[in-house]
C-alpha positions in Angstrom: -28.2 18.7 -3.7 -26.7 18.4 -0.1 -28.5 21.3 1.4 -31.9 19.6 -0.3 -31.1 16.4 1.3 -30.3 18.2 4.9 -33.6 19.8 4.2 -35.6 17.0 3.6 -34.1 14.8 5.9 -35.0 18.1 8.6 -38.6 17.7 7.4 -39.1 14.3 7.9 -37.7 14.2 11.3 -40.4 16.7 12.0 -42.9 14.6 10.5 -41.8 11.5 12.8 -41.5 13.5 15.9 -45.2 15.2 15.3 -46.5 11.6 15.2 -44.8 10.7 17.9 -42.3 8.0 15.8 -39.4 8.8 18.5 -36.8 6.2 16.5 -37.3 7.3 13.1 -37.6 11.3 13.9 -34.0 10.6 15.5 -32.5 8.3 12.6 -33.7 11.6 10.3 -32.0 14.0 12.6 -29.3 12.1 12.4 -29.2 12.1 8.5 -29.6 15.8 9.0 -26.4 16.3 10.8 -23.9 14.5 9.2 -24.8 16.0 6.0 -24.3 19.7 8.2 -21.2 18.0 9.7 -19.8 17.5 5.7 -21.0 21.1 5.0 -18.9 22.0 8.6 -15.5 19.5 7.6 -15.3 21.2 4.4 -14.7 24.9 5.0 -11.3 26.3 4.2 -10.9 29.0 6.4 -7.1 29.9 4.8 -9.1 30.2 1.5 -13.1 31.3 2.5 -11.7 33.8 5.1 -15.1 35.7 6.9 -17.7 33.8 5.1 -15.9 30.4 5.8 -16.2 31.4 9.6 -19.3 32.6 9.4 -20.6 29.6 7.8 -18.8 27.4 10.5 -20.6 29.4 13.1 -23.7 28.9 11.2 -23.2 24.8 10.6 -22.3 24.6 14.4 -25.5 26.7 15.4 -27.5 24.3 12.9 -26.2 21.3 14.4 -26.7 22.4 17.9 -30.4 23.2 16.5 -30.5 19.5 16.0 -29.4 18.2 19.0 -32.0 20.2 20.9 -34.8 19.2 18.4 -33.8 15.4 19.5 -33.2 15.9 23.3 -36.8 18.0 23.8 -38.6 16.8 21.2 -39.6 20.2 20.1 -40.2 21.3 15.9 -39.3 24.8 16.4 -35.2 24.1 16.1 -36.1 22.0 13.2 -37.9 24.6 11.5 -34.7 26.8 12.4 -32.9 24.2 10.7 -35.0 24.1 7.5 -35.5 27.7 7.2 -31.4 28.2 7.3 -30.7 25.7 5.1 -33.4 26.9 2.3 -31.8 30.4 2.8 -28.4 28.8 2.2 -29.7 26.9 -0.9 -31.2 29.8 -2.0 -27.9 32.1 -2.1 -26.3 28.9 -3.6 -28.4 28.6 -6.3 -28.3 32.5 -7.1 -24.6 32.5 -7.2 -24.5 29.7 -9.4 -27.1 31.4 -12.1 -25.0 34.3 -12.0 -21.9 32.7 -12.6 -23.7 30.7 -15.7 -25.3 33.6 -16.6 -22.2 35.4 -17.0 -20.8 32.5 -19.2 -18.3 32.0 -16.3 -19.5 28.7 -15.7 -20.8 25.8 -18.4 -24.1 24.2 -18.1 
């Protein structure tokens, strides 16, 4: 549900910044961060090892995708942003059937 929200909120910072909507298109980047700075707060590197610093890498490259969307007021990081996140959300949700498919995980 997190990566949908980071990806809507993404969306409809684009939306605001296409229309020119300065204010809101930051209050939705803004949104879109501190869900990616949860996502970035969370990792376990101890425990997640290589894909716990990958994803950290991945998080910080995402929110750095942000800031530049705000600061030039350009839609191509956000659509970086969106297209990671679907990706991510994606593998999540794959993982997740396969668990449940395997009965290793309850409905």
């Amino acid at each position: 549900m997190l990566y949908q929200g980071a990806i809507d909120f993404a969306k409809r910072a684009k939306e605001h910044l296409e229309k020119g909507e300065m204010a809101e298109k930051g209050v939705y980047i803004s949104k879109a961060h501190a869900i990616i700075t949860e996502f970035l707060s969370s990792l376990n590197v101890e425990v997640g090892g290589d894909v716990a610093r990958n994803l950290e890498k991945l998080y910080r490259f995402m929110l750095d995708q942000l800031m530049e969307a705000h600061l030039s007021n350009d839609g191509k990081p956000l659509d970086t942003v969106i297209n990671l996140l679907g990706t991510l959300k994606e593998g999540w949700e794959g993982a997740v059937a396969k668990v449940r498919k395997e009965g290793l995980l309850s409905e």
